[in-house]
N, C-alpha and C positions, 0 to 999 in steps of 0.2 A: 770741038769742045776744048776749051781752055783747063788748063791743069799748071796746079804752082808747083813746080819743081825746087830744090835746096840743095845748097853746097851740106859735106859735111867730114867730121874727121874720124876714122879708124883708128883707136889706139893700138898700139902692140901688148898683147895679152903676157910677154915677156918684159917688157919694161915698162909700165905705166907714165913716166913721161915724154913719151916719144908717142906720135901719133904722125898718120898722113891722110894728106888730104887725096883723095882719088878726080883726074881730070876730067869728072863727068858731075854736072848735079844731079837728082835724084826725085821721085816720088817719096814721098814721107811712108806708106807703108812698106817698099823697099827695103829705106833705110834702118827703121823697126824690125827685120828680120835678121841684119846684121851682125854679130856680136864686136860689139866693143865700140861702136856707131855710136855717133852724136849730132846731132841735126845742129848746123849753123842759120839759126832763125831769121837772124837778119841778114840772109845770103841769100837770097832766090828768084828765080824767073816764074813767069807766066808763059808759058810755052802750048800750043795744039799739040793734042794726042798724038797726031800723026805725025808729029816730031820725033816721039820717044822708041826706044830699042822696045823689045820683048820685056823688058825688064822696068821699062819706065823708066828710062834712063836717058841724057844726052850729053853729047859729049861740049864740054866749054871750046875745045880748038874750033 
């Protein structure tokens, strides 16, 4: 089954303009669990399940 995975950015809860991006995209309910997550909408793969970690996750390298 096909699944659209997104890049996206973690802000730092200590400085609000500072954010990083983590070198993995993501499942959208993943990302929603997050604090401080922001989905990059117009970032994202179509990727098979059986690509993704436990977490719904893979890695861009």
């Amino acid at each position: 089954m096909k699944l659209t995975v997104f890049r996206y950015k973690v802000w730092d809860p200590q400085d609000a303009t500072y954010s990083q991006m983590p070198s993995y995209y993501a499942i959208r309910e993943y990302i929603e669990e997050l604090e401080g997550a922001s989905v990059i909408e117009d970032d994202f793969l179509e990727v098979d399940e059986s690509d993704l970690d436990v977490h719904g996750r893979i890695s861009t390298t």
